[in-house]
N, C-alpha and C positions, 0 to 999 in steps of 0.2 A: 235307608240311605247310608253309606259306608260313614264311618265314625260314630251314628249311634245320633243323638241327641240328647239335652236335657243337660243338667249340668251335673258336674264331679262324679260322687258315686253313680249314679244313675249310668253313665256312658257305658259302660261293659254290659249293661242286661236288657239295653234296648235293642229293637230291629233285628233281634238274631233269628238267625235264616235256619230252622229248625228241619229242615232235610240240605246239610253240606252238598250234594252234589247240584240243586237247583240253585246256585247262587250265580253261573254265567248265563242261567236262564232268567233269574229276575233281573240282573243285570241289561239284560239284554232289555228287557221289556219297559227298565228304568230310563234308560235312552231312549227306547220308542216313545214312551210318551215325552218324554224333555221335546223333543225334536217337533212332536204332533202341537203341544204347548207352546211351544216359541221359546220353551226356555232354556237360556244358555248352561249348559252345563260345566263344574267344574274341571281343569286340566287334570288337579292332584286329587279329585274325590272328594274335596270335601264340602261339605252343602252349609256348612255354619253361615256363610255371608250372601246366602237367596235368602229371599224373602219368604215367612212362611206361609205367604199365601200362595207364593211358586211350590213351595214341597209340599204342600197342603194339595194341590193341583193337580200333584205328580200322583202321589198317594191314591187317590180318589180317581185318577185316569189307569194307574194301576189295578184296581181293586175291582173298578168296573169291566175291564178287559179278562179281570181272573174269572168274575160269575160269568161273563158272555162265555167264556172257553169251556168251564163246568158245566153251564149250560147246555153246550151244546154235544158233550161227552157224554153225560147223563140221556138227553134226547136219542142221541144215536143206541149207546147201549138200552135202552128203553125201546126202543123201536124195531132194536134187532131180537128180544123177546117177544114182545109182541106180534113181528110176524110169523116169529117160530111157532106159536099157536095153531 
């Protein structure tokens, strides 16, 4: 979630999006689930005042959509060896 969490030090070394160029694609996915959850999103980005059972939700709606996705990248390239056999 943009600004990071936790308090003082901590804020610059959380949540960092360790390949820059996929960060309007988490973004994007961070809205999908707000949206699928009900949960209102902030105007200016910042998540400090939801509740962390909402980002806890978001997270977790996220993380699940990332193994479905792996999933099913992994199956196809698995599938396409296999019938290269």
């Amino acid at each position: 979630m943009p600004g990071g969490g936790g308090g003082g030090s901590r804020r610059g070394r959380r949540n960092r999006v360790l390949v820059p160029q996929a960060r309007v694609g988490l973004d994007s996915l961070k809205m999908e689930a707000a949206q699928a959850l009900g949960v209102q999103t902030p105007a200016d980005g910042y998540y400090g005042f939801i509740a962390a059972r909402e980002t806890g939700a978001l997270g977790g709606y996220m993380v699940k959509n990332m193994i479905a996705s792996a999933e099913a990248q992994l199956s196809s390239q698995l599938g396409g060896q296999m019938s290269g056999r």
